[in-house]
ZAMARGU-4260 file (C-alpha; in steps of 0.2 Angstrom, whole numbers, plus 5000, padded with zeros to 4 digits):
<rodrens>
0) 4882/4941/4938 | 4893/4929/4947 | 4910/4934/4953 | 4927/4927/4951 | 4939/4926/4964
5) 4958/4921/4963 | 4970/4918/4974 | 4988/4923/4971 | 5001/4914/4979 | 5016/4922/4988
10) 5006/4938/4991 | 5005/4935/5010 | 5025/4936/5011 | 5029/4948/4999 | 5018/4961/5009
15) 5027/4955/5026 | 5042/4958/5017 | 5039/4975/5013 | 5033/4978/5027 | 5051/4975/5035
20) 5058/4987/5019 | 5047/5001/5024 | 5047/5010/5007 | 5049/5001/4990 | 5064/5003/4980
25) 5057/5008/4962 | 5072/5000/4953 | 5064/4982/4960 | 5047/4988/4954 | 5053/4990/4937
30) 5063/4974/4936 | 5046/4963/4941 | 5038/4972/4929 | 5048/4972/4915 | 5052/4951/4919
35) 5033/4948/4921 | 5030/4960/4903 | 5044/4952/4892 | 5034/4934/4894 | 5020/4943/4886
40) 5029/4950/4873 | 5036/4933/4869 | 5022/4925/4868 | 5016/4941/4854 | 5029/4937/4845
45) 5031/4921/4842 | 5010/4920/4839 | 5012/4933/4825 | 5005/4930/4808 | 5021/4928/4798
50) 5021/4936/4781 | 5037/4947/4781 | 5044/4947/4797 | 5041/4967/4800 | 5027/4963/4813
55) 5036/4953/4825 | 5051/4965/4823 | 5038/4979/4827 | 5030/4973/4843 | 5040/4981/4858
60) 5039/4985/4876 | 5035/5002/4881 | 5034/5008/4900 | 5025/5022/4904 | 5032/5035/4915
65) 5021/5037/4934 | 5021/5052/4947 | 5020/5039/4957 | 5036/5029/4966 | 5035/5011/4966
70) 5022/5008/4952 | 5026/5005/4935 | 5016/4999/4919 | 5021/4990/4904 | 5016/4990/4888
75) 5017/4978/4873 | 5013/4989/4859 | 5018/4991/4840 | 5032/5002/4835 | 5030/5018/4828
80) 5047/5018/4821 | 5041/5008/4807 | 5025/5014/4806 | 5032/5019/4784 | 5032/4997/4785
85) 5013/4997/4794 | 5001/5011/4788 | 4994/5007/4768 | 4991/5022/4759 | 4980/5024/4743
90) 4986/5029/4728 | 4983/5048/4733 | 4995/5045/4749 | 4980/5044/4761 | 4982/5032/4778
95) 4968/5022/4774 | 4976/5007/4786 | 4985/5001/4798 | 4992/4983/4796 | 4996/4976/4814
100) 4979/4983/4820 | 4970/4974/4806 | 4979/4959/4810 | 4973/4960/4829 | 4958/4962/4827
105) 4952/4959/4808 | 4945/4970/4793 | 4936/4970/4779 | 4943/4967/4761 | 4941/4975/4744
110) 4925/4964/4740 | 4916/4967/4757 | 4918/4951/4765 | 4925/4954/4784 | 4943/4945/4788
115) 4942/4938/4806 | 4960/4944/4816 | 4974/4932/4824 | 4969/4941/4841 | 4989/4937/4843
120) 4991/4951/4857 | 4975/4948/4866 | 4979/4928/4867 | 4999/4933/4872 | 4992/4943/4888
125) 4976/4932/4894 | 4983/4914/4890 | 5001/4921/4903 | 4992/4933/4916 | 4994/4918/4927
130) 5012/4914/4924 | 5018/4935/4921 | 5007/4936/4940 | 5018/4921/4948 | 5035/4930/4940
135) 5032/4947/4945 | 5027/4942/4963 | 5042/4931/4965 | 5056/4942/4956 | 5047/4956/4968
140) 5050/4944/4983 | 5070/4941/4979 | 5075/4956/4975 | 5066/4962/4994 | 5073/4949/5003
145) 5091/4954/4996 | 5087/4970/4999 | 5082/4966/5018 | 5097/4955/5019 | 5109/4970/5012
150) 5102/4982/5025 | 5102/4970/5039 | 5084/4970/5045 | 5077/4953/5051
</rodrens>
């Protein structure tokens, strides 16, 4: 089994800087996040299968709530607001499925032969974790600095 190593630029002086902060401000946390997330859920988007329109209304950002100060998790997840639009019901009202899911990842239709997926969200996450990396570190970064320069520490 090999191992892959990375290495993530600006990771050296955003941990110097928040060394100088002391403690992490979680309104800068979310900001990064968010800023990093929102390319992915372009990106979802704009790779959708196109057939009404419905999907790429329905894919949203959802942040999940932490007992933890300064750490915050995004999401890019299908709404559940229009899940009347997304679940298909058989003719005795039974959820039999669920239509962004079957998109994702594929399904199999009425005569059995299997349907291969878009793989939309999956592609939207792996072909930016580069790019959402390099945003959240550099938005993380400014929004220190300014922090550091509002307080006065040097």
């Amino acid at each position: 089994m090999s191992k892959t190593y990375f290495k993530i630029e600006g990771i050296k002086e955003l941990n110097k800087s928040l060394e100088k902060l002391g403690k992490v401000p979680q309104k800068h946390v979310t900001a990064a996040a968010r800023k990093g997330m929102n390319i992915v859920l372009k990106s979802a988007k704009a790779k959708a299968p196109i057939d009404s329109g419905d999907l790429k209304k329905g894919i949203k950002l959802n942040g999940e709530k932490s007992r933890y100060k300064g750490k915050k998790v995004y999401q890019v997840i299908f709404d559940s607001a229009m899940n009347d639009v997304f679940q298909t019901k058989d003719k005795d009202g039974n959820i039999n499925g669920y239509y962004p899911v079957s998109q994702e990842y594929g399904f199999f239709a009425k005569n059995g032969r299997y349907i291969p997926g878009y793989n939309f969200m999956h592609y939207a996450l792996n072909n930016n974790a580069p790019t959402v990396q390099k945003v959240m570190i550099t938005t993380m970064k400014t929004k220190i600095d300014q922090e550091i320069a509002k307080v006065g520490l040097k």
